[in-house]
C-alpha positions in Angstrom: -8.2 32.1 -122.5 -5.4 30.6 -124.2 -5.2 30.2 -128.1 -6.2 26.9 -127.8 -8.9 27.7 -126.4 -9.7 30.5 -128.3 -9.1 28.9 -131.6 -11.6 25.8 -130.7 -14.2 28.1 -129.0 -14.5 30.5 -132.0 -14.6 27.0 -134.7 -17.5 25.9 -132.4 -19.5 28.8 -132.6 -18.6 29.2 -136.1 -20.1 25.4 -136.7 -22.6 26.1 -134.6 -23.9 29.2 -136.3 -22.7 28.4 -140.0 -23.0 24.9 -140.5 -26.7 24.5 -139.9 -27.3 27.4 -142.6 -24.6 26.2 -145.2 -26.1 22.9 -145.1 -29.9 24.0 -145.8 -28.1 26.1 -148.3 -26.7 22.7 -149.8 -29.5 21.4 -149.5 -31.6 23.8 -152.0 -29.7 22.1 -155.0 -32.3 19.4 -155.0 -35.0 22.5 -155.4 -32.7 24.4 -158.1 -32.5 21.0 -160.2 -36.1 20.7 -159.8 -37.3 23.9 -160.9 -34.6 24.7 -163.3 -33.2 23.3 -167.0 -29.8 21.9 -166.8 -29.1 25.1 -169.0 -30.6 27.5 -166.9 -28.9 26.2 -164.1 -25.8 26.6 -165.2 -26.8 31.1 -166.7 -27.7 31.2 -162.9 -24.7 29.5 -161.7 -22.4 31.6 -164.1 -24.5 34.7 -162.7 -23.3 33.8 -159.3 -19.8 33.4 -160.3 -19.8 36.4 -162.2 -20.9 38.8 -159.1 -17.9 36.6 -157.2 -15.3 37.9 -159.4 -17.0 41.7 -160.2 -17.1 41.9 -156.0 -13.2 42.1 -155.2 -12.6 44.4 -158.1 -15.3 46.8 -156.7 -14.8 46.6 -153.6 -10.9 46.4 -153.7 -11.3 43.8 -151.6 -11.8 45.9 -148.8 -13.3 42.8 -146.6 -10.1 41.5 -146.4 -8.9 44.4 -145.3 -11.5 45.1 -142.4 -10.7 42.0 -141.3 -6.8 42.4 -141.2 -6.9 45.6 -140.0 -9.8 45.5 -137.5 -8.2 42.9 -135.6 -4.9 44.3 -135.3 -5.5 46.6 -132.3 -3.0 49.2 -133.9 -5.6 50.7 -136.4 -8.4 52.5 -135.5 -11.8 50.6 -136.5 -13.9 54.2 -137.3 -11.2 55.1 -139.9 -10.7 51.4 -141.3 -14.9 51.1 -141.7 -15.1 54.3 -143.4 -12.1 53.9 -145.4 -13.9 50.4 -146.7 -17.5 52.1 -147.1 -16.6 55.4 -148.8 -14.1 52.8 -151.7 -17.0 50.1 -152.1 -19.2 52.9 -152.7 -16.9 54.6 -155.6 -16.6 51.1 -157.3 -20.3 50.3 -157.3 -20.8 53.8 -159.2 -18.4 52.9 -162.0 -19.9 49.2 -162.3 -23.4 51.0 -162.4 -22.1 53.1 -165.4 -20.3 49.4 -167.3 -24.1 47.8 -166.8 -25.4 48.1 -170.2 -22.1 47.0 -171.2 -21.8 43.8 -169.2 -25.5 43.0 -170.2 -24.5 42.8 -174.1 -22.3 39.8 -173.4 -24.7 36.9 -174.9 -24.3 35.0 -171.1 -25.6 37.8 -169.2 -28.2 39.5 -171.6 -31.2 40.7 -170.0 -29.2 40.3 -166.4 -27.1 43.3 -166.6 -29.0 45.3 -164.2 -29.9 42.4 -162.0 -26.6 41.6 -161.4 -25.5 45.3 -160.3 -28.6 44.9 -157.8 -26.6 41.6 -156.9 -23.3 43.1 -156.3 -24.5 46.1 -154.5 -26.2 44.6 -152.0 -23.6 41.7 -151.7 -20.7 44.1 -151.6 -22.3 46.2 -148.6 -22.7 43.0 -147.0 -19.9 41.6 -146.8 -18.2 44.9 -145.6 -20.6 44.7 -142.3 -20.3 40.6 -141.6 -16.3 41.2 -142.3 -16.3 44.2 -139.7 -18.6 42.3 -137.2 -16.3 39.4 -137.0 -13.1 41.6 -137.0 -15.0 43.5 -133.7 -15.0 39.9 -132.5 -18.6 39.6 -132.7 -18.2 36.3 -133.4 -21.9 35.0 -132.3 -23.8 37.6 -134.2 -21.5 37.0 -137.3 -22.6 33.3 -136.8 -26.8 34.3 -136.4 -26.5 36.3 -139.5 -25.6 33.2 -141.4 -28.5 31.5 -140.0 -30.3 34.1 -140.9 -29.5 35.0 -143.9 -29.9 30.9 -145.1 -33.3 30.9 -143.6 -34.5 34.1 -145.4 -33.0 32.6 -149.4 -35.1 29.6 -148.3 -38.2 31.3 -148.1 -37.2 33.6 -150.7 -36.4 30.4 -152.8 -39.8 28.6 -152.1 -41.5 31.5 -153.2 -39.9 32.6 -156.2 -39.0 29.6 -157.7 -42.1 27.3 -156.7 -44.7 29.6 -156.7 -44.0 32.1 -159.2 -41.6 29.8 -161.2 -39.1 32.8 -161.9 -35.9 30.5 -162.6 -32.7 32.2 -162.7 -34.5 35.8 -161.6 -36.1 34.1 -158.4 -33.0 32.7 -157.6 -30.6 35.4 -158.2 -33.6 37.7 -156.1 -33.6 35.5 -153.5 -30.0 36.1 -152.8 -30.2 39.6 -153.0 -33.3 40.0 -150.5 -31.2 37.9 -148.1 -28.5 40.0 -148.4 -30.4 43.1 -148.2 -32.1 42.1 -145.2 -28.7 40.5 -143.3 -27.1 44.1 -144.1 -30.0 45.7 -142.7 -30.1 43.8 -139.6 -26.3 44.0 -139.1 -26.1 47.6 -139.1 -28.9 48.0 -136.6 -27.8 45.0 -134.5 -24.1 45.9 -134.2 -24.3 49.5 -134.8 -22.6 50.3 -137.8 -23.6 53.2 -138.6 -21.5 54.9 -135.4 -18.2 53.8 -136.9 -18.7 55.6 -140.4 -17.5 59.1 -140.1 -16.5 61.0 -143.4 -14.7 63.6 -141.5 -12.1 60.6 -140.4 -10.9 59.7 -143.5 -7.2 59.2 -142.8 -4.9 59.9 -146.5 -2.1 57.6 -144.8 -4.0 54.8 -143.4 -6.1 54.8 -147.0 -2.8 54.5 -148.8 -1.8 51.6 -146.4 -5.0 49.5 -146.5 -5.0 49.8 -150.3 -1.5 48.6 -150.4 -2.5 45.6 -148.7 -6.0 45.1 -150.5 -5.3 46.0 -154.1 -2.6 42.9 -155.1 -6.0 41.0 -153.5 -7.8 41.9 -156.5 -6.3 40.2 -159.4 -5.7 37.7 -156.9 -9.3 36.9 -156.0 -9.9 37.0 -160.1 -7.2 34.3 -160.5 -8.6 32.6 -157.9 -11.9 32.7 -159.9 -10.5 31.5 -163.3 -9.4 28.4 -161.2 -12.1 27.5 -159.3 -14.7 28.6 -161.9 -13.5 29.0 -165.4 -13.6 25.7 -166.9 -17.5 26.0 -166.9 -17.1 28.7 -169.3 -14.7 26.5 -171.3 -16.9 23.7 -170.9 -19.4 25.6 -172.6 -17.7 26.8 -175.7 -15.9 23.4 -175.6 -18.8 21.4 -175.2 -22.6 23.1 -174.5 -24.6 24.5 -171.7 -26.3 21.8 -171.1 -22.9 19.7 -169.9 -22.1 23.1 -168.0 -25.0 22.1 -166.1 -24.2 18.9 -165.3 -20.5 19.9 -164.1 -21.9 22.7 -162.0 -24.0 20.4 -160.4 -20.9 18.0 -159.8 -19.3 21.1 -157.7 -22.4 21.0 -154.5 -20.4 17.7 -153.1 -16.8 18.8 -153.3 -18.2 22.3 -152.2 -19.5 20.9 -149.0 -15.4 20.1 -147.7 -14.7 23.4 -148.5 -17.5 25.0 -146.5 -16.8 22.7 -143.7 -13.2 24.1 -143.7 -14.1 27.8 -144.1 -15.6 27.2 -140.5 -12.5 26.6 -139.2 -10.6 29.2 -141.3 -12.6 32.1 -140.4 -11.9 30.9 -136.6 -8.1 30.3 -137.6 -7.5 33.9 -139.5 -8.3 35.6 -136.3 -6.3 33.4 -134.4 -3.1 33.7 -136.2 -3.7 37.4 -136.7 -3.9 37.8 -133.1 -0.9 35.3 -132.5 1.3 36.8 -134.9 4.1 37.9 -132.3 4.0 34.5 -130.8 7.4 33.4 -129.9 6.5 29.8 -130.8 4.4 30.6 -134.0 5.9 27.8 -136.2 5.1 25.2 -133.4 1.2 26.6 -133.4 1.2 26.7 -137.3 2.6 23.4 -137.2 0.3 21.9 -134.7 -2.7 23.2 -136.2 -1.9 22.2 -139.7 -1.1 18.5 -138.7 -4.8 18.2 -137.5 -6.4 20.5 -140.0 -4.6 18.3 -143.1 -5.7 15.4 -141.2 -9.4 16.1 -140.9 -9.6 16.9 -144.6 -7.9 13.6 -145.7 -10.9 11.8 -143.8 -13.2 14.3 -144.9 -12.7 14.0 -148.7 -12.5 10.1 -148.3 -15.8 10.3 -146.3 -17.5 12.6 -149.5 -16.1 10.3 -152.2 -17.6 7.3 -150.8 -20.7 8.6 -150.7 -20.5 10.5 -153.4 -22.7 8.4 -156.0 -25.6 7.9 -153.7 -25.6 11.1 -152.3 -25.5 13.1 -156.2 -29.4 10.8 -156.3 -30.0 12.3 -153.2 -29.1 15.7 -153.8 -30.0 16.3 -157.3 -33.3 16.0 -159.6 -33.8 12.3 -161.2 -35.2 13.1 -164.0 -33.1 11.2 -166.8 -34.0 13.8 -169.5 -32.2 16.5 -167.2 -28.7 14.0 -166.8 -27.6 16.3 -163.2 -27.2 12.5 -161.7 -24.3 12.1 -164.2 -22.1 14.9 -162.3 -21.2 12.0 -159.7 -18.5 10.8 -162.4 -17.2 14.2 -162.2 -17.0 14.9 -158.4 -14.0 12.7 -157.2 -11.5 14.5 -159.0 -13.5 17.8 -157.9 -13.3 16.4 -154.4 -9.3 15.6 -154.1 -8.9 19.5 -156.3 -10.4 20.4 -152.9 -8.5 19.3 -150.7 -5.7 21.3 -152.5 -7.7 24.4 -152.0 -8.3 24.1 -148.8 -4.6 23.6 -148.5 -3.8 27.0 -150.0 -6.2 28.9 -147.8 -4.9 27.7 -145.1 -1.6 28.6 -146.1 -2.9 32.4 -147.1 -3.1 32.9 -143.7 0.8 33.5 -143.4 0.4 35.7 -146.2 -2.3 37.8 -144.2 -0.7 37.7 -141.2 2.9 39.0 -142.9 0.4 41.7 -144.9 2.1 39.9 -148.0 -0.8 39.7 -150.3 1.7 40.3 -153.7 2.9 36.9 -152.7 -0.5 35.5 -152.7 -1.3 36.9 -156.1 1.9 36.0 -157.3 1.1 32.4 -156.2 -2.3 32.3 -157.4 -0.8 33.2 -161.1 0.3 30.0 -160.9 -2.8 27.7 -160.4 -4.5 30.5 -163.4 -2.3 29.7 -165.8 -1.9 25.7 -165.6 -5.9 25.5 -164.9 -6.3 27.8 -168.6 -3.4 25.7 -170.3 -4.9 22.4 -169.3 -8.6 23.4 -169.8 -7.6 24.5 -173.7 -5.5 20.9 -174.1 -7.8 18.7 -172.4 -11.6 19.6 -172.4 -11.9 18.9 -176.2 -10.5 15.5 -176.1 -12.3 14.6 -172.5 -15.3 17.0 -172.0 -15.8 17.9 -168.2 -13.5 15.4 -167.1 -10.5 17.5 -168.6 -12.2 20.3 -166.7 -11.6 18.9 -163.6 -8.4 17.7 -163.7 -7.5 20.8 -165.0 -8.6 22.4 -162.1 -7.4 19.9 -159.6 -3.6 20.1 -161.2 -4.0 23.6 -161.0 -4.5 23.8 -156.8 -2.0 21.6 -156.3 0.6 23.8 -158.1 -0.6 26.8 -156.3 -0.3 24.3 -153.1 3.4 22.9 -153.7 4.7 26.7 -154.7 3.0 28.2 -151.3 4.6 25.2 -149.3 7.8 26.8 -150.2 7.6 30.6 -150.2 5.6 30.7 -147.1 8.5 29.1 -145.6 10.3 32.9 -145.9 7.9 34.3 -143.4 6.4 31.3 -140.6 8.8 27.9 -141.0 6.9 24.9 -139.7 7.2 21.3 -140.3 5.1 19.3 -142.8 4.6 15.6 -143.1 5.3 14.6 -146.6 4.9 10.7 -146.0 1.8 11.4 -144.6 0.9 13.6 -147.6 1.7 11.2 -150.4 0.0 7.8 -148.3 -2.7 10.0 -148.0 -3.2 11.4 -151.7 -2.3 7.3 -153.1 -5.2 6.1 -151.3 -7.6 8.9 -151.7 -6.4 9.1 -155.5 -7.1 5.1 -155.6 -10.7 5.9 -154.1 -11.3 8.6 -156.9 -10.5 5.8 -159.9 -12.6 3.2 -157.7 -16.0 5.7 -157.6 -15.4 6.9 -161.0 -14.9 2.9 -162.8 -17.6 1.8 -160.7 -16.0 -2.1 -160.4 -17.5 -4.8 -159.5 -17.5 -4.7 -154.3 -17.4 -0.8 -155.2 -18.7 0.2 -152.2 -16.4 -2.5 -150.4 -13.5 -0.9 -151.5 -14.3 2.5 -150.8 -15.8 1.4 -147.2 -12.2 -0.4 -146.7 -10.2 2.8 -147.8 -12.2 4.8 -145.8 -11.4 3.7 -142.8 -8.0 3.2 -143.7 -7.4 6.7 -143.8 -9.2 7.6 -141.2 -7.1 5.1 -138.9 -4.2 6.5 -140.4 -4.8 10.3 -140.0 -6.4 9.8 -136.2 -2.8 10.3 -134.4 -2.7 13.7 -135.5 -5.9 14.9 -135.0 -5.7 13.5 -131.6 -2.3 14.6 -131.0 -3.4 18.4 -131.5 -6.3 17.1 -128.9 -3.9 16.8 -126.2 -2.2 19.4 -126.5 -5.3 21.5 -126.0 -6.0 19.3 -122.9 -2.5 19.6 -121.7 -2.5 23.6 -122.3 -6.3 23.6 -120.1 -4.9 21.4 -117.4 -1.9 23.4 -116.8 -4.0 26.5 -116.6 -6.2 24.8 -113.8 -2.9 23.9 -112.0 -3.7 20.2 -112.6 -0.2 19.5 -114.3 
């Protein structure tokens, strides 16, 4: 099977697997608006970005690792999985011990030891799914996120409906889901024959934690990018408008997800390629399609952006989450920026240059914490989101050119800048609300889809023409 191939077979069973359980998972912000205050939605939405940044640091980020390493045929998997388990387990003891620290802090009181239960289990599970997909296990890796959705469904109807537990029942329901996707990977995929104390290898430790520790600090600027501003917008404003603004995140969320399908397909593909003799022209060929689909993507989510927020979110006009649709077209094109940058943090994987992503990511952390401080006070959550939406595309314009040191491949700037005019027009259209609104934003739509279809279907060809040639038909 060629990379072609590969690369599209592994996306589709990705989709297949993933997209069904992200999108219930999407889904369950209609329940969470329903059974939650706008300000204890936004304590449990800070709890979940809270265990996102305590994980990397940890862990070390050894995930990333596993799956760097546990591709690359050169490294032995039993040493690289116990190397992973035996540091994750040291960091959990230390965070145990800075609990009843963490649980003074005013936003987390009475959650301290609820959100070590969180990380634990979280932290042991992402090791195992990491390692299962490294093995190449890509269908199992897939179940488990059916799985796992299905499980913080039930979990969710239970604790929040029945019992009414709020942010406990929905921080438990993550954390039975992960308890029971860890348990099942383990048995499933037989985990526990690749952890073997007695192989812990000094120089291949020293290695891995090369590689993984400049991940750290850059997974926690990452954070203050994607995630700060809620805290700002709380000091800056109040809880309550926190609520509202997390709520505004589910839409724009949705293109990331949708990407990470294809990323966590395309990370073992150009791992695997990464002695190709025509790498740039893959990176290149891949990257025309991949910006392409994400144009007509974001376009797609900000024209239905307003009627979807009534969809997705509570109505209830004392709770305001149907306001966030103002604030999800600049969330929406900050995502298309992200999605940019991972896809770029591939070269940086592949090259095992992870300095040069936290370098990067310095960047979009310290414009995202300038602009938040100048512009939140003088326009609330909107300042938020521009913030964060100037923020990825630094980090985007700065990778565009370092990467260029390590895989050189050719990128469309006219296509870039027709594209971000007329999704940047759509954003002021959806967000002014003038008079043939959804005319507008109909008309744009397709415009950009017309526009971006040569180079989707130009990567479909060459797929074609790559099968055909292997059949002998060309």
């Amino acid at each position: 099977m060629n990379k072609y191939q590969k690369l599209l077979n592994n996306t589709l069973i990705f989709a297949i697997g993933t997209f069904g359980s992200k999108l219930l998972s999407f889904i369950l912000v209609r329940l969470y608006t329903g059974c939650m205050t706008t300000a204890q939605y936004g304590t449990a939405d800070l709890l979940y970005q809270a265990a996102n940044v305590i994980y990397p640091i940890v862990t070390l980020s050894m995930a990333d690792a596993l799956i760097r390493f546990g591709i690359d045929k050169a490294y032995d998997n039993k040493k690289i999985y116990t190397i992973a388990l035996t540091t994750t387990a040291g960091g959990l003891a230390v965070l145990l011990l800075f609990t009843p620290l963490i649980n003074s802090f005013e936003a987390f009181r009475g959650y301290g030891l609820l959100l070590f239960v969180y990380c634990f289990f979280s932290s042991f599970k992402q090791l195992a799914a990491s390692f299962v997909r490294a093995r190449g296990l890509v269908k199992l890796f897939a179940i488990d996120g059916i799985f796992s959705t299905l499980i913080i469904v039930v979990s969710n109807l239970i604790l929040l409906l029945k019992f009414d537990l709020g942010v406990t029942g929905y921080v438990c329901s993550i954390i039975i889901s992960d308890a029971l996707s860890l348990l099942g990977l383990v048995i499933i995929s037989e985990l526990y024959k690749f952890f073997d104390i007695k192989s812990l290898d000094k120089t291949l430790f020293k290695e891995i934690v090369k590689y993984s520790l400049p991940l750290v600090p850059t997974y926690i600027l990452w954070w203050i990018t994607s995630a700060s501003d809620r805290y700002f917008v709380i000091a800056m404003v109040n809880s309550a408008e926190n609520g509202i603004y997390s709520a505004a995140h589910k839409i724009p969320t949705l293109l990331l997800l949708v990407t990470t399908l294809f990323y966590q397909a395309w990370q073992m593909s150009a791992i695997e390629n990464k002695d190709d003799s025509d790498l740039s022209g893959y990176y290149k060929q891949v990257y025309g399609a991949y910006s392409s689909l994400l144009f007509i993507a974001a376009a797609g989510l900000i024209m239905i952006a307003k009627p979807f927020t009534y969809i997705l979110v509570d109505n209830d006009p004392e709770k305001n989450f149907v306001f966030g649709y103002h604030y999800t077209p600049i969330l929406i094109i900050a995502m298309i920026f992200q999605c940019l940058c991972q896809f770029l943090s591939s070269i940086y994987n592949v090259r095992k240059k992870s300095v040069n992503s936290m370098v990067t990511s310095i960047v979009a952390a310290v414009v995202n914490i300038v602009l938040d401080i100048l512009l939140i006070p003088r326009l609330g959550a909107y300042g938020a989101g521009i913030a964060t939406m100037t923020a990825y595309f630094a980090c985007f314009m700065v990778r565009v050119f370092d990467t260029r040191s390590y895989v050189k491949f050719d990128i469309s700037w006219f296509r870039m800048i027709v594209n971000m005019i007329v999704v940047g027009y759509m954003a002021i259209v959806a967000i002014t609300e003038p008079k043939a609104e959804y005319v507008q934003l109909i008309v744009l739509f397709i415009a950009v889809a017309v526009f971006n279809f040569d180079a989707v279907l130009s990567t479909l060809k060459n797929f074609i023409t790559v099968k055909r040639k292997k059949k002998g038909v060309l």
